[in-house]
N, CA and C atoms as a LAMMPS dump frame, in Angstrom:
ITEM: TIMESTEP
0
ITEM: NUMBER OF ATOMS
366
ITEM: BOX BOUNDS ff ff ff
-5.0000000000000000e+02 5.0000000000000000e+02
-5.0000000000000000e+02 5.0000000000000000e+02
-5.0000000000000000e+02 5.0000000000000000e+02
ITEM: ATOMS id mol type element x y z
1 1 1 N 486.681 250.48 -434.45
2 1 2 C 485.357 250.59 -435.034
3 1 3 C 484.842 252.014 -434.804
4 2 1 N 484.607 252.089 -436.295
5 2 2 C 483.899 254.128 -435.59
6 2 3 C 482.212 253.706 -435.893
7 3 1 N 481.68 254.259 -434.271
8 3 2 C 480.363 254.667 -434.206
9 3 3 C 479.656 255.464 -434.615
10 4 1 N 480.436 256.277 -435.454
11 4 2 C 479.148 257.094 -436.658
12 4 3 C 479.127 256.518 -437.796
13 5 1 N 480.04 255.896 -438.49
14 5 2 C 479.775 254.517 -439.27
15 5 3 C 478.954 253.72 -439.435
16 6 1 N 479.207 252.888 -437.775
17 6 2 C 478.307 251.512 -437.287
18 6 3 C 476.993 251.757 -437.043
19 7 1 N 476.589 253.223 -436.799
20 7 2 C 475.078 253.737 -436.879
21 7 3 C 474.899 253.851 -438.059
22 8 1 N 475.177 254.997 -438.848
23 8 2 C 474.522 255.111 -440.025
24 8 3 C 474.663 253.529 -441.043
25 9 1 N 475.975 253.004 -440.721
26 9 2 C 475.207 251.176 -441.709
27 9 3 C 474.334 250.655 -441.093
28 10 1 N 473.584 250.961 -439.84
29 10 2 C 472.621 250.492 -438.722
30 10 3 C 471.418 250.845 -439.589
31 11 1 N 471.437 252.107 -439.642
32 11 2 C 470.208 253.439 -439.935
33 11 3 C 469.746 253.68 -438.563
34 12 1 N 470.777 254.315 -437.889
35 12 2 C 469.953 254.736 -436.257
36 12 3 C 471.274 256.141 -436.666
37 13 1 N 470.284 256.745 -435.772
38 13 2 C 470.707 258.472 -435.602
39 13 3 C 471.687 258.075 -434.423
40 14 1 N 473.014 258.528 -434.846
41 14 2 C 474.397 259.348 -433.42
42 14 3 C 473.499 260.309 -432.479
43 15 1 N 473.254 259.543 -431.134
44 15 2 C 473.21 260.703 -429.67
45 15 3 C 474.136 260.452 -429.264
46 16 1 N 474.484 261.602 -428.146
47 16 2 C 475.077 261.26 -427.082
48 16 3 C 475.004 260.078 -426.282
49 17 1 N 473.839 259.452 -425.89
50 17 2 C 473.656 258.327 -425.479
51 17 3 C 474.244 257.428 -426.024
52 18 1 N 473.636 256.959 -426.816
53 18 2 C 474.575 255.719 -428.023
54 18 3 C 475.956 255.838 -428.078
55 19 1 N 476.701 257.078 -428.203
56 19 2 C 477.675 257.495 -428.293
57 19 3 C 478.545 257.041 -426.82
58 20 1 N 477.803 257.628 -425.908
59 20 2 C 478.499 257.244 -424.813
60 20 3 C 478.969 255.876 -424.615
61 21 1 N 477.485 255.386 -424.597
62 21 2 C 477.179 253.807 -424.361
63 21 3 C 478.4 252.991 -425.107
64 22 1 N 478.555 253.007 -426.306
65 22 2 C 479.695 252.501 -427.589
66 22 3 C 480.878 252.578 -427.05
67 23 1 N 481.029 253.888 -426.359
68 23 2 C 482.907 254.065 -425.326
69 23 3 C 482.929 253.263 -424.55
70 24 1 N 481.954 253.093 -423.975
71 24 2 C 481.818 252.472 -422.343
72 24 3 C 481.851 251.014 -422.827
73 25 1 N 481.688 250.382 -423.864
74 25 2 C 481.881 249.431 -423.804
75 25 3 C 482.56 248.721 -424.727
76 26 1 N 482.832 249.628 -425.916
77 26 2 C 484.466 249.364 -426.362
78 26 3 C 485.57 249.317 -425.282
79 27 1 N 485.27 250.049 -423.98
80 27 2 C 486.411 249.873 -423.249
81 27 3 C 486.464 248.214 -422.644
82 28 1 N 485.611 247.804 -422.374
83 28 2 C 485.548 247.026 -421.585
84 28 3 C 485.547 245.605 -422.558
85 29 1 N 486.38 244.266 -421.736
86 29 2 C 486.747 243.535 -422.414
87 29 3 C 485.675 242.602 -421.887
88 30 1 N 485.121 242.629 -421.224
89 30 2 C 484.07 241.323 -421.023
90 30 3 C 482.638 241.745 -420.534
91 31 1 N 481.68 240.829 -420.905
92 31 2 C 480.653 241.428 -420.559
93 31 3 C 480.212 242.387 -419.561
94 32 1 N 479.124 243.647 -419.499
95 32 2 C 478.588 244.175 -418.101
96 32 3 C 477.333 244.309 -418.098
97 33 1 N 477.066 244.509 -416.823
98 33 2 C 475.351 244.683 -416.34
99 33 3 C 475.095 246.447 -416.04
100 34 1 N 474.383 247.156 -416.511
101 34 2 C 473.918 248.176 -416.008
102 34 3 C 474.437 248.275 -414.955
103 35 1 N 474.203 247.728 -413.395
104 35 2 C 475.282 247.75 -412.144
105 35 3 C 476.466 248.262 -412.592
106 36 1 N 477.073 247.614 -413.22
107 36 2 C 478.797 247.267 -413.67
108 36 3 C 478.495 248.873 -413.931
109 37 1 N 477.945 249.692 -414.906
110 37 2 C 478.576 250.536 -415.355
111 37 3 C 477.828 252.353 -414.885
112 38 1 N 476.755 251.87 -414.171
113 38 2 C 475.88 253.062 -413.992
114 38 3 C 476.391 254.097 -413.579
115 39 1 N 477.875 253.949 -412.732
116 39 2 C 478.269 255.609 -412.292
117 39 3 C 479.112 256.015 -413.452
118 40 1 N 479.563 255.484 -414.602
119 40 2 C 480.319 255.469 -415.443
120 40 3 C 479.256 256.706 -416.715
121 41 1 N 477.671 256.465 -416.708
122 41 2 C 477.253 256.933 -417.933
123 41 3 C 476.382 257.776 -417.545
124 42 1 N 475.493 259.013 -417.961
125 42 2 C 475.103 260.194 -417.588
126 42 3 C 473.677 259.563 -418.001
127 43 1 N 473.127 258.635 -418.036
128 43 2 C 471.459 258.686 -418.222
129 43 3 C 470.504 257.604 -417.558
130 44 1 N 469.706 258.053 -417.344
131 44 2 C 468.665 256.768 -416.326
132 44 3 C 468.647 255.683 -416.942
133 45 1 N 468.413 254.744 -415.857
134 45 2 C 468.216 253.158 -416.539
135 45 3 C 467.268 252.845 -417.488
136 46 1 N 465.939 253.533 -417.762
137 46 2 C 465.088 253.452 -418.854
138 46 3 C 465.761 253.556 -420.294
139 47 1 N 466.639 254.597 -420.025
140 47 2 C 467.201 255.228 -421.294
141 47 3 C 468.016 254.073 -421.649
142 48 1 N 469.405 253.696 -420.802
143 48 2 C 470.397 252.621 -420.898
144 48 3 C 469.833 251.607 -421.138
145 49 1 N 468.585 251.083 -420.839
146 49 2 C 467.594 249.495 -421.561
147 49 3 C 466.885 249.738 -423.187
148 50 1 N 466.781 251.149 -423.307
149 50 2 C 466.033 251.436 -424.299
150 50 3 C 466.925 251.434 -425.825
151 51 1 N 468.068 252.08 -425.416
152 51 2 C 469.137 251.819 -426.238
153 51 3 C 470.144 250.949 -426.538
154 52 1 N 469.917 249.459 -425.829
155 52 2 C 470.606 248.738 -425.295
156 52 3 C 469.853 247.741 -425.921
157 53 1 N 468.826 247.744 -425.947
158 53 2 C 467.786 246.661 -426.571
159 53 3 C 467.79 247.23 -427.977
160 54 1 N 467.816 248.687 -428.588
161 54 2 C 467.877 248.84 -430.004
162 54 3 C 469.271 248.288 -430.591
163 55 1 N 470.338 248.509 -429.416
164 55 2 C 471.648 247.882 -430.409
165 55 3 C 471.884 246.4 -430.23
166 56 1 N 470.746 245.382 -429.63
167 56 2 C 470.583 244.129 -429.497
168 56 3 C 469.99 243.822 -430.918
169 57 1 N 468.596 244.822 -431.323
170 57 2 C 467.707 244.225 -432.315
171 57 3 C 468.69 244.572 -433.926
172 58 1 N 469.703 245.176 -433.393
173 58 2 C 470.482 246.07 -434.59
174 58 3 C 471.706 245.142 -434.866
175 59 1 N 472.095 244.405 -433.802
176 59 2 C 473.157 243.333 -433.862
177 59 3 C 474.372 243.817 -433.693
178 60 1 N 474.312 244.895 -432.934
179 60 2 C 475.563 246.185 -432.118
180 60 3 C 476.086 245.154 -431.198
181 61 1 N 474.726 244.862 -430.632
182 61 2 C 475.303 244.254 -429.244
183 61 3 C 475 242.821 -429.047
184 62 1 N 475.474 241.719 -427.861
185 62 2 C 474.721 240.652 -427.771
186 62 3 C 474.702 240.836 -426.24
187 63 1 N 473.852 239.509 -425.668
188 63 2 C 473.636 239.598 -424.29
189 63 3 C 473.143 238.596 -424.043
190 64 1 N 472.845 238.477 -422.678
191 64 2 C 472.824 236.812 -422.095
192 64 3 C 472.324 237.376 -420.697
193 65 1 N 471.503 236.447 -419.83
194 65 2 C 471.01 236.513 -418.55
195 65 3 C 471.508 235.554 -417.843
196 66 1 N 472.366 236.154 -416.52
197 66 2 C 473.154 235.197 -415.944
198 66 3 C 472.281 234.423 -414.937
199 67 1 N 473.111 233.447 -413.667
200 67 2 C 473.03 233.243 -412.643
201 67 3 C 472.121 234.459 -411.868
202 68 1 N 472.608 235.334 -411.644
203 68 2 C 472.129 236.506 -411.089
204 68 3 C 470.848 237.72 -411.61
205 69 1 N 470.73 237.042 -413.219
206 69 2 C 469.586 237.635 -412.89
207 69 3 C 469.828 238.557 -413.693
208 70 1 N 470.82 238.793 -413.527
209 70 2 C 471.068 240.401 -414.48
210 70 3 C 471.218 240.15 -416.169
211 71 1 N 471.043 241.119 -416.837
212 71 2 C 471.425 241.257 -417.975
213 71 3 C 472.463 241.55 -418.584
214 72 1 N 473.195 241.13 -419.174
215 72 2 C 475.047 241.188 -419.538
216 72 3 C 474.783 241.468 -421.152
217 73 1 N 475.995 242.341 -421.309
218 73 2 C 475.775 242.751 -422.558
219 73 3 C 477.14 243.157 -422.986
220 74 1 N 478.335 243.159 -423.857
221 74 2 C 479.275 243.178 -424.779
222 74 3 C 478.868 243.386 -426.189
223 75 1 N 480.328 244.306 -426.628
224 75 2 C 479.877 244.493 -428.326
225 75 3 C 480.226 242.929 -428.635
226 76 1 N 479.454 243.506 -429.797
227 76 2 C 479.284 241.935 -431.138
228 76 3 C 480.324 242.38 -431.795
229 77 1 N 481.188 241.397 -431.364
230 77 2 C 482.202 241.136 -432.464
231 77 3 C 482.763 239.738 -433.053
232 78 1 N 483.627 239.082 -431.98
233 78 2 C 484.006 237.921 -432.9
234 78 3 C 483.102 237.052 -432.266
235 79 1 N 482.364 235.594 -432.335
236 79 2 C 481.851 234.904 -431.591
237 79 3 C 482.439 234.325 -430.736
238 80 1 N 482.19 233.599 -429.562
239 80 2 C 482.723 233.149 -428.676
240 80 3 C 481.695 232.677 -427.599
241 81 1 N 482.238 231.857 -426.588
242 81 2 C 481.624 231.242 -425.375
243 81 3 C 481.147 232.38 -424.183
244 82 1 N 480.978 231.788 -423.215
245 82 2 C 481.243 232.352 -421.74
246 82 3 C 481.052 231.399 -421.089
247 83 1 N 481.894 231.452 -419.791
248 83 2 C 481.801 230.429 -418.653
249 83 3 C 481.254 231.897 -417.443
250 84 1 N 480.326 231.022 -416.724
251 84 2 C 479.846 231.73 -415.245
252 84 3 C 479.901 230.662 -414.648
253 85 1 N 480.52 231.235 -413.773
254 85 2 C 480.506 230.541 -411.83
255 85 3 C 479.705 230.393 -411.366
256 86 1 N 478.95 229.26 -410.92
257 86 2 C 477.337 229.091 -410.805
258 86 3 C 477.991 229.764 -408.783
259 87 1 N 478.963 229.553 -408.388
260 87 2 C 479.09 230.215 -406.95
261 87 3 C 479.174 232.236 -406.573
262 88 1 N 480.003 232.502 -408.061
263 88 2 C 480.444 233.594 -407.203
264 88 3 C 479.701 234.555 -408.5
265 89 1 N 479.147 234.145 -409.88
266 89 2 C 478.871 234.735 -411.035
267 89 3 C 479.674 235.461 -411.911
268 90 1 N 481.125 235.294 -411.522
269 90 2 C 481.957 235.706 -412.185
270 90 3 C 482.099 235.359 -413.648
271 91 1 N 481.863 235.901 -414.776
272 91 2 C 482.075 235.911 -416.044
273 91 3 C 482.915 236.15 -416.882
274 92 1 N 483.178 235.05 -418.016
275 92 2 C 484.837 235.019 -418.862
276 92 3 C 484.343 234.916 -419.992
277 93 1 N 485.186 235.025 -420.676
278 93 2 C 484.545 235.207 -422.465
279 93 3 C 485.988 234.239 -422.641
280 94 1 N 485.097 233.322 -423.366
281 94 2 C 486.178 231.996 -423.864
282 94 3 C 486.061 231.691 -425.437
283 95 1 N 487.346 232.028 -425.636
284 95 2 C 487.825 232.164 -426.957
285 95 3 C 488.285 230.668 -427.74
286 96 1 N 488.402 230.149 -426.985
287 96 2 C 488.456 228.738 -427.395
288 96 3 C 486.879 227.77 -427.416
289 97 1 N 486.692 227.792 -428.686
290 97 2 C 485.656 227.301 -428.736
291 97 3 C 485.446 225.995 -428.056
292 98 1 N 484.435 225.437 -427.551
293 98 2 C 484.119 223.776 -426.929
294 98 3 C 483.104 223.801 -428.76
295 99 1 N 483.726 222.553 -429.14
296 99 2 C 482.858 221.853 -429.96
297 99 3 C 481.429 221.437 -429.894
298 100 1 N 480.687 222.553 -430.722
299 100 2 C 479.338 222.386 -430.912
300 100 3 C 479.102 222.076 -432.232
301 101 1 N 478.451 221.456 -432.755
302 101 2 C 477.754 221.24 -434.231
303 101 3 C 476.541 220.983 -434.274
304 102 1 N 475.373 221.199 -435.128
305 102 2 C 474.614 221.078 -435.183
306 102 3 C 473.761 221.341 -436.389
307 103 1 N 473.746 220.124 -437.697
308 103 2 C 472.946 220.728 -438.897
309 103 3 C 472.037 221.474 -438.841
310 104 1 N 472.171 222.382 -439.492
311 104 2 C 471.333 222.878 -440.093
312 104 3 C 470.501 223.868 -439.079
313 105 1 N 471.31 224.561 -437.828
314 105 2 C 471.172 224.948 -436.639
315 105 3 C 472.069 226.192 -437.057
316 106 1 N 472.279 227.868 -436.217
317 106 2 C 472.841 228.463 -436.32
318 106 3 C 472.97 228.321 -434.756
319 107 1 N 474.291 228.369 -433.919
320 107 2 C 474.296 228.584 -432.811
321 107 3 C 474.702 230.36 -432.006
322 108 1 N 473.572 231.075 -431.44
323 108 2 C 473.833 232.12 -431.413
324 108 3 C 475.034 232.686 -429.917
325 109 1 N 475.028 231.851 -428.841
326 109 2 C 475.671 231.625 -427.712
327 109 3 C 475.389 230.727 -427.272
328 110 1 N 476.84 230.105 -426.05
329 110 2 C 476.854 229.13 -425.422
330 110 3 C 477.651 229.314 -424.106
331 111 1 N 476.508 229.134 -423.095
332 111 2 C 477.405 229.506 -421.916
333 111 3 C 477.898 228.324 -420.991
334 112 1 N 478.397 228.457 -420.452
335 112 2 C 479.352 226.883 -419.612
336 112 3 C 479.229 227.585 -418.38
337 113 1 N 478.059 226.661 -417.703
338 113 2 C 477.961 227.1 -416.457
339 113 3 C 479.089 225.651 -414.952
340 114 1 N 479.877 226.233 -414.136
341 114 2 C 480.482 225.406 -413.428
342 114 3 C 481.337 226.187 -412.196
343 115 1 N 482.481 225.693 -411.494
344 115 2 C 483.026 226.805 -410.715
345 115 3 C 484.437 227.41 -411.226
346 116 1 N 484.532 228.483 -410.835
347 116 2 C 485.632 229.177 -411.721
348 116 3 C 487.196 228.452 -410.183
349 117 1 N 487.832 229.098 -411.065
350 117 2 C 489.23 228.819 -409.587
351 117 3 C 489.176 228.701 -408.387
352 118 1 N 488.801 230.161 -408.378
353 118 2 C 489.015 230.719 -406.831
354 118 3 C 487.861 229.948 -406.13
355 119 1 N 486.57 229.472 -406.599
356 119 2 C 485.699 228.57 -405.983
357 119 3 C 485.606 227.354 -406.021
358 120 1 N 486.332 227.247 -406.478
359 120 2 C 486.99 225.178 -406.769
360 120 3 C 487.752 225.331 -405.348
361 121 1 N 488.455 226.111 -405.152
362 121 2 C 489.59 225.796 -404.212
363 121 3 C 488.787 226.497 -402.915
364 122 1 N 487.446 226.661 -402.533
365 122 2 C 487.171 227.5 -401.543
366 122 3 C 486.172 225.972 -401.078
């Protein structure tokens, strides 16, 4: 996916910011929190919420508020689940859908909260 593309079909102006932000999380295969990535990107947390919430309202990005509180955020691409560990908050992006239906409903996420492995067996 090229990000001077996905902006201008947006109608948002290419910064550096945005720019950065788009690497940082094309790299990454499952959701992150600001935490997850802050030594990774060159700008204050105002900035990283400010642009983070425009590529939410823009449909760049999606996001979800875990167990913890934090804000999780991955590009929008194919739809899919997540399971969190209500013990340790560890987060998976599950590609196998669990059967939801619902007329006449659009479902935008669905998270499956329970214990992952390593806390089943602890």
């Amino acid at each position: 996916m090229n990000i001077e593309n996905l902006l201008h079909d947006k109608q948002l102006k290419l910064t550096i910011a945005r720019k950065e932000l788009f690497d940082i999380f094309s790299s990454y295969k499952k959701p992150v929190c600001y935490e997850d990535i802050k030594d990774e990107i060159s700008m204050d947390k105002a900035t990283f919420y400010r642009n983070m919430s425009t590529f939410e309202e823009k449909g760049i990005v999606n996001s979800f508020e875990s167990n913890d509180k934090k804000r999780y955020y991955e590009l929008h691409d194919t739809f899919h689940s997540h399971f969190v560990c209500t013990q340790c908050n560890r987060i998976e992006c599950l590609y196998m859908m669990p059967y939801a239906s619902l007329v006449d409903y659009e479902i935008d996420n669905i998270i499956i909260h329970g214990h992952c492995p390593q806390c089943k067996k602890s």
